[in-house]
C-alpha positions in Angstrom: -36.9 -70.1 -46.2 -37.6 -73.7 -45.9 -36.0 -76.1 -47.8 -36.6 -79.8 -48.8 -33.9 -82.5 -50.5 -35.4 -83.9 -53.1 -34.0 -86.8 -56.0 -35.4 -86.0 -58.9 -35.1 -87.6 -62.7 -32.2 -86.5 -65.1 -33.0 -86.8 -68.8 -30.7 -89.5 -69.3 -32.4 -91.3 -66.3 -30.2 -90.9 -63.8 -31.4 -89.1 -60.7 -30.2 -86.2 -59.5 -29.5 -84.7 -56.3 -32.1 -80.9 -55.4 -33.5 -78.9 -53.3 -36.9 -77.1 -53.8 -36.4 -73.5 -51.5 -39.8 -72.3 -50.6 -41.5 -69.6 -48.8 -41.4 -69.2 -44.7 -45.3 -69.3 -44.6 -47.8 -69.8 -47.1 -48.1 -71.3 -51.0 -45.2 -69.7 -53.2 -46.0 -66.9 -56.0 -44.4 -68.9 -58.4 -41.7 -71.1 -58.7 -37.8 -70.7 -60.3 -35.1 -73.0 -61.4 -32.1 -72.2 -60.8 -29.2 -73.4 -63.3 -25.6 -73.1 -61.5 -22.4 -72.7 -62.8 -19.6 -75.0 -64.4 -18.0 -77.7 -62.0 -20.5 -75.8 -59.7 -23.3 -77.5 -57.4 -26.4 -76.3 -55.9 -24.7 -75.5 -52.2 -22.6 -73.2 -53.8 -23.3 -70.2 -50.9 -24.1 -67.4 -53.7 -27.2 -69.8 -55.1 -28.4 -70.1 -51.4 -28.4 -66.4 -50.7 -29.8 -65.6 -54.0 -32.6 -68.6 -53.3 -33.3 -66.7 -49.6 -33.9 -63.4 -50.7 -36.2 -64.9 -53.8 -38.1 -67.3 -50.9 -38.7 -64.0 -48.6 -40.7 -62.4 -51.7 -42.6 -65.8 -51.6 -40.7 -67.4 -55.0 -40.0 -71.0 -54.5 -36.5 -72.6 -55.9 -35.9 -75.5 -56.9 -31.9 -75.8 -57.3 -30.0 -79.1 -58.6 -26.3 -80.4 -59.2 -26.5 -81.7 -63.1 -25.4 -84.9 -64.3 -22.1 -85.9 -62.9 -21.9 -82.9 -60.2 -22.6 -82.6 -56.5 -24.7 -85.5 -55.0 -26.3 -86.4 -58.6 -25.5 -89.8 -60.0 -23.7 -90.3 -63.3 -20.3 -89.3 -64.5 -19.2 -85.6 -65.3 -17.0 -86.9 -68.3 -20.1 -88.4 -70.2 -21.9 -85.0 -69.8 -21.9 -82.0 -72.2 -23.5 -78.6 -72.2 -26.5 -80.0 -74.4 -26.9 -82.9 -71.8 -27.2 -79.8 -69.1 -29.8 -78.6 -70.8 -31.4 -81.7 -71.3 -31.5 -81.6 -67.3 -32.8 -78.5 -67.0 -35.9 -79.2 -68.8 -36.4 -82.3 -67.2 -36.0 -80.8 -63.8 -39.0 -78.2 -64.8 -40.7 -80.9 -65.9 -40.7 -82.5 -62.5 -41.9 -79.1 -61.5 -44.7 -79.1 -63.5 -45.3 -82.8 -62.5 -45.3 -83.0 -58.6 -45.7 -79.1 -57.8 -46.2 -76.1 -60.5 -44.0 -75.4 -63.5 -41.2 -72.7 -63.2 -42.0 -69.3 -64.6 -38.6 -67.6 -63.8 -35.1 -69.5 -64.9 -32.2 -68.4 -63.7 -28.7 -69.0 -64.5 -25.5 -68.6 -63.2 -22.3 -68.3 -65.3 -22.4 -71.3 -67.9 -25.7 -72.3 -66.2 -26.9 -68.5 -67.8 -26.1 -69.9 -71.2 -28.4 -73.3 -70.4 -31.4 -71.4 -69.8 -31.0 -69.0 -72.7 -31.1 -72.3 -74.7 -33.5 -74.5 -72.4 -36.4 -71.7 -72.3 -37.6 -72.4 -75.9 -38.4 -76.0 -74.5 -39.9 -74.9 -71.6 -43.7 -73.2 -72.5 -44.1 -72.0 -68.3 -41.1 -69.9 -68.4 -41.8 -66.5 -68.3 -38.6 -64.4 -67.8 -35.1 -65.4 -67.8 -32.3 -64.3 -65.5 -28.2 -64.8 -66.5 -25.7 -64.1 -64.0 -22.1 -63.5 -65.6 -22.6 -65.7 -68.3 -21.1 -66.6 -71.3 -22.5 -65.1 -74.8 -21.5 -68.8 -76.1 -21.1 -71.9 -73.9 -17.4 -72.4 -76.4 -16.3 -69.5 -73.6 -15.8 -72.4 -71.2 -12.8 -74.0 -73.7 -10.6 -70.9 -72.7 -10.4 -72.3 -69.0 -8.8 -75.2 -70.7 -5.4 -73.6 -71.4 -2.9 -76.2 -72.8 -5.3 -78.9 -71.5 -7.4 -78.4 -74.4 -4.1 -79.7 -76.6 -4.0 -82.7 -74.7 -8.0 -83.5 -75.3 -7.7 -83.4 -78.9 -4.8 -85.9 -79.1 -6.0 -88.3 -76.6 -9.7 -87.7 -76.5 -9.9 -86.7 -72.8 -7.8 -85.3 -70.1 -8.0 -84.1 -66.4 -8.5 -80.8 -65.1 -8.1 -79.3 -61.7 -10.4 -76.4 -61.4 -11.4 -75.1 -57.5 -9.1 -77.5 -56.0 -11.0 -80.2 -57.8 -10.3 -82.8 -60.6 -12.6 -83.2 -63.6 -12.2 -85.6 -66.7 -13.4 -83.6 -70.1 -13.9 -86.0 -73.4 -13.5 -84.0 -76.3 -17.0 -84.7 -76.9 -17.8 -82.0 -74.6 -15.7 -79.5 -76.7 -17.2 -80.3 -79.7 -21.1 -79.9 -78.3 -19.8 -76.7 -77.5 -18.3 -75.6 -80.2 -21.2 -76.7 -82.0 -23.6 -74.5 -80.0 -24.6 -71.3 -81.3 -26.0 -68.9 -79.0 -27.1 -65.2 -81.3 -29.7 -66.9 -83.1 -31.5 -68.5 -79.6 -31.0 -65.1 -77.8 -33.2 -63.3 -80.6 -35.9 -65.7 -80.7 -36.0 -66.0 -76.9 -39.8 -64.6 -76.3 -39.3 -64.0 -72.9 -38.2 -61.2 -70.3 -34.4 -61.1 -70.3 -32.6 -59.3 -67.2 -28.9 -59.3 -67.5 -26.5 -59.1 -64.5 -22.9 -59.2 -65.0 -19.7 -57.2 -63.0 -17.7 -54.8 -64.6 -14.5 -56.5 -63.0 -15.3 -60.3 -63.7 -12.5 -61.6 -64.6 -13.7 -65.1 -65.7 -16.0 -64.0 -68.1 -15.8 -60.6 -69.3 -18.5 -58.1 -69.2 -18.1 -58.4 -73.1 -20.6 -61.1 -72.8 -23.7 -59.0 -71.2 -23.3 -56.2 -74.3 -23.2 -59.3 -76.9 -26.4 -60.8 -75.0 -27.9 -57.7 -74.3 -27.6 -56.8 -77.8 -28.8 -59.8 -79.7 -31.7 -60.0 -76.8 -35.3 -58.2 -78.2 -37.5 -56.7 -75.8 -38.3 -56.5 -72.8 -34.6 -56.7 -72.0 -32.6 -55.2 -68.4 -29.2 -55.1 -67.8 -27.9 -54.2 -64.2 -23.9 -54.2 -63.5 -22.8 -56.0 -60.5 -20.0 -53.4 -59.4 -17.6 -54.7 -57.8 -18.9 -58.4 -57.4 -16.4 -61.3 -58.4 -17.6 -63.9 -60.5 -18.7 -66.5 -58.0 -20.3 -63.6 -56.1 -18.2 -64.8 -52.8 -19.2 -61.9 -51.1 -22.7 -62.9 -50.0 -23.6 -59.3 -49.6 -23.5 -59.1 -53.2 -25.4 -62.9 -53.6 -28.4 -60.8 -51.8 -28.3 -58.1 -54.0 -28.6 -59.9 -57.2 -31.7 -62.3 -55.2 -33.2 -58.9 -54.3 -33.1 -57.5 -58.1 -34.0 -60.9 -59.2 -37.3 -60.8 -57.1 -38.1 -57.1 -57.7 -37.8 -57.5 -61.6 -39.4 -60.7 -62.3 -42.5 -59.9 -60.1 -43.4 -57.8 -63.3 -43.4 -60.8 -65.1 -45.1 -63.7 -63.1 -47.4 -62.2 -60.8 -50.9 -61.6 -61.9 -53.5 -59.3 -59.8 -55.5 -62.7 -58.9 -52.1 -64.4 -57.2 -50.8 -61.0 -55.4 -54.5 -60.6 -54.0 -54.7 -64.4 -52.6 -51.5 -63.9 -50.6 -52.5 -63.7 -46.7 -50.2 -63.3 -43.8 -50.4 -65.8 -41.0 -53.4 -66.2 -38.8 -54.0 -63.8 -36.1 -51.3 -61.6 -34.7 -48.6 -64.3 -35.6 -45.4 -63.5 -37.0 -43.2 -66.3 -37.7 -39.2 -66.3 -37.4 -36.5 -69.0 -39.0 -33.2 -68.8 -38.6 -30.8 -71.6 -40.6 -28.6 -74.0 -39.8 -25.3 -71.6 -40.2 -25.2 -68.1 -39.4 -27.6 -66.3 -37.7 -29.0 -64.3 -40.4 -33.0 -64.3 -39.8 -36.4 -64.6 -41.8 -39.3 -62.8 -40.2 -42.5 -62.9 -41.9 -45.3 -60.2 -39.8 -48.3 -59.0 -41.6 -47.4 -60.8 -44.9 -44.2 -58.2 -45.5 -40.7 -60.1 -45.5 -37.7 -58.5 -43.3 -34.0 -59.9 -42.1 -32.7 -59.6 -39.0 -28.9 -60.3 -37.7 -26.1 -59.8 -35.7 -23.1 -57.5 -36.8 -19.9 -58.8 -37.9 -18.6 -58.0 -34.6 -21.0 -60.7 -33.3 -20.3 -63.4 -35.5 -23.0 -62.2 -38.0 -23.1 -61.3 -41.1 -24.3 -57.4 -40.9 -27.1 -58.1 -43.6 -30.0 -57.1 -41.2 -30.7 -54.6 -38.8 -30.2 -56.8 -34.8 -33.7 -58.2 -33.0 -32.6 -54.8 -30.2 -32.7 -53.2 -33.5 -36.3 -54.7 -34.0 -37.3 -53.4 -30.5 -36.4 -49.6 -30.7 -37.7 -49.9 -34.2 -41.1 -51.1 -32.8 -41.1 -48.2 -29.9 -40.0 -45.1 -32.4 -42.7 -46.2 -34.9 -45.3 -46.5 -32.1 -44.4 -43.6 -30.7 -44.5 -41.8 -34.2 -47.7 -42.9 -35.3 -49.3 -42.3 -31.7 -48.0 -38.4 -32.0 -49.7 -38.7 -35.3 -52.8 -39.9 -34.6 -53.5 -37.4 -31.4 -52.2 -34.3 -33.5 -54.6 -35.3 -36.1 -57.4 -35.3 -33.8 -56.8 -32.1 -32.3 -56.0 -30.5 -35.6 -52.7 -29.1 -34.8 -50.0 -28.4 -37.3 -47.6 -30.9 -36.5 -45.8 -31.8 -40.2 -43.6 -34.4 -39.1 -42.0 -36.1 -36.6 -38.3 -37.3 -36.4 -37.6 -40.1 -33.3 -34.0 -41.1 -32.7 -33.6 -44.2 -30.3 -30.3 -46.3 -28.8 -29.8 -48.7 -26.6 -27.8 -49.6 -23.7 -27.2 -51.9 -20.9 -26.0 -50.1 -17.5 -25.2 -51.5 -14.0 -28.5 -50.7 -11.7 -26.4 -49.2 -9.1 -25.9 -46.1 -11.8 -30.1 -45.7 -12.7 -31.7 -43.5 -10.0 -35.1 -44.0 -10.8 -35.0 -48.1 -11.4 -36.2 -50.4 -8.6 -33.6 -53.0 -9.4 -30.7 -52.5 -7.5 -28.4 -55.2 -8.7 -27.6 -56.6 -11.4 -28.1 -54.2 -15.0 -31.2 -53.0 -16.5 -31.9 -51.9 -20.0 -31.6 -48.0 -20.6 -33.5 -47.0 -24.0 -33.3 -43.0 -24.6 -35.5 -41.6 -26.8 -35.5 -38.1 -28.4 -38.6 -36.4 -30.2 -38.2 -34.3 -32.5 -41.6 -32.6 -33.6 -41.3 -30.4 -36.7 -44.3 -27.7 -37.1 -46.0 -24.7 -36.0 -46.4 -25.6 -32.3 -47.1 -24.0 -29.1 -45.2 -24.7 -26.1 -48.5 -26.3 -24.3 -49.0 -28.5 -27.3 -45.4 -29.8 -27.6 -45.4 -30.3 -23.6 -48.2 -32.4 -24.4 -47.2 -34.6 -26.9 -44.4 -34.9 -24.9 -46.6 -36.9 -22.8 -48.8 -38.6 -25.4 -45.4 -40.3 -26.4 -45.2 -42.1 -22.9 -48.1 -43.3 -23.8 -48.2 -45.2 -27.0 -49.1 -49.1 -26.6 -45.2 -50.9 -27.3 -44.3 -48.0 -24.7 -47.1 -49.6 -22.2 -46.0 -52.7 -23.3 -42.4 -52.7 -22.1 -43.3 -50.8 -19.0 -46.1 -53.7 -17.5 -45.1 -57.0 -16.6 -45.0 -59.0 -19.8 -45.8 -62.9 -20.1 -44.1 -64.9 -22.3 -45.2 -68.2 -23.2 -42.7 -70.5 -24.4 -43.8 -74.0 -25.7 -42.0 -76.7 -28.3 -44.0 -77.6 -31.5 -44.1 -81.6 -31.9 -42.8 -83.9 -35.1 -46.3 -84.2 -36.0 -46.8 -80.4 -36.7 -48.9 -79.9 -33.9 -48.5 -77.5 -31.1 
């Protein structure tokens, strides 16, 4: 994905720090806002992985730290959960302003109980997401503990919550003790997917069934085994992204929008990789794919590795070339079954390589055809196989242009 820093206006005028997420190559789908969790911001690592995998199925995302959070102006103390929803229509009001107005909100934990409330004031939202959220915002007073004692005698106190201090003013409490949740669930009017984990520990999976069940249809609910509540393991942050796409594309994409999408020009297929990590977006022939490296590598194992790419590119050549020539001669060939690997060896060990110093790449690469086929034919597709074009390809001298694009976006 690529992604832009933005300031954009709170609803109590203060601006507030964001970043819209969009698409590797071409105009979004539609666009998301993405509401994140208490004392949370929008670089939280979960949001970002989320915000990738809903970029690679061309969903923009505009993220943002409310009121008093993150890199937004104005203080967290004179905030309250109705002041964070206040934001969040503002925020897809800005959408609708400068780019187009969000179909799909999402929310995160206390953020999931904004947009449950903010999507009756916001007439674009089509479906709703919550991620472990609360079935009342008043959920948030039990992080409190004995602090909660202190803000009803003097009217605010500190709190230390991930290693970071927070003043609450009991005016918080109160706005969310005030806020009552059922009723705004049942009138919702929207798509509702639900995603909590069984073993959340900060806000119990309680929640989901009291959401769930106040929710009318169409309602999902899909349980994040295993996940923690911050969704730290960011195998489980792309999991959630890749639901969130595959379900909401139900509900914001129209025939007219899917058929406009085009891939790049030509032959191109266009690659980013971030500024951390080397996990990969590759956009070829307007379908989305990951690569990376493995664990072992410094990666995060979330994609198969670019010599992954390459055997994958032979073995399907290969495949479809067998397929295409047994079609054309009519033989009974069902299926066929390629297994690939990769290796570097020393060129002192390959008989048949010209090199002799140094190491060459050794790719083996075993057919397996499955039908009723003579020895002659098999022998023969044996030898069609050599001759599929990525085959061809990494046999012949290959040229490889390498140039830099300029500031100005040219080439």
């Amino acid at each position: 994905m690529r992604s832009e820093k933005l300031s954009i206006p709170g609803a109590s005028g203060q601006r507030l720090s964001a970043r819209l997420d969009v698409p590797l190559v071409g105009p979004p789908l539609a666009y998301a806002l993405f509401a994140h969790c208490f004392t949370c911001n929008k670089n939280l690592k979960a949001i970002s992985h989320i915000s990738r995998a809903l970029t690679r199925e061309r969903i923009a995302v505009l993220r943002f730290d409310f009121t008093g959070l993150g890199e937004s102006e104005g203080e967290f103390a004179d905030t309250n959960f109705s002041s964070n929803v206040a934001d969040l229509i503002a925020a897809a009001e800005f959408l609708g302003a400068e780019f187009e107005a969000p179909k799909l909100l999402v929310g995160h934990s206390l953020g999931g109980a904004a947009v449950l409330q903010a999507a009756a004031q916001i007439p674009s939202a089509l479906a709703v997401v919550t991620i472990g959220a609360p079935a009342d915002p008043s959920h948030v007073i039990r992080l409190l503990g004995r602090t909660r004692e202190t803000i009803d005698a003097r009217g605010e106190a500190d709190i230390v919550l991930a290693g970071r201090t927070f003043r609450i003013k009991k005016h918080f409490l109160d706005d969310l003790e005030r806020t009552r949740m059922e009723e705004t669930i049942r009138n919702l009017r929207r798509a509702l997917l639900v995603l909590h984990s069984p073993v959340d520990t900060i806000v119990g999976i309680e929640n989901a069934a009291r959401i769930f069940q106040a929710a009318k249809h169409p309602k999902s609910f899909i349980s994040l085994d295993r996940a923690d509540h911050l969704l730290s393991d960011e195998r489980d942050a792309a999991y959630v992204g890749a639901l969130i796409a595959a379900w909401s594309r139900k509900y914001i994409e129209s025939p007219s929008e899917s058929a406009s999408l085009s891939a790049p020009a030509g032959n191109h297929v266009v690659v980013r990789t971030g500024e951390s990590g080397y996990l990969t977006e590759i956009l070829a022939g307007g379908h989305a794919l990951i690569a990376d490296e493995p664990v072992s590598a410094g990666g995060s194992g979330m994609g198969p590795t670019p010599y992954d790419y390459l055997l994958a590119a032979l073995g399907a050549c290969t495949s479809i070339t067998l397929r295409m020539y047994a079609d054309r001669k009519g033989w009974p060939l069902e299926s066929i079954l390629i297994t690939l690997s990769h290796r570097k060896i020393h060129a002192v060990d390959c008989r048949e390589c010209e090199t002799e110093s140094g190491k060459v790449d050794d790719i083996e690469r075993v057919i397996e055809l499955i039908g009723r086929l003579g020895d002659l034919e098999r022998e023969r597709l044996l030898d069609i196989a050599d001759k599929c074009p990525v085959h061809r390809t990494l046999r012949s001298e290959v040229i490889i242009q390498t140039r830099l694009k300029n500031n100005e976006g040219g080439m």
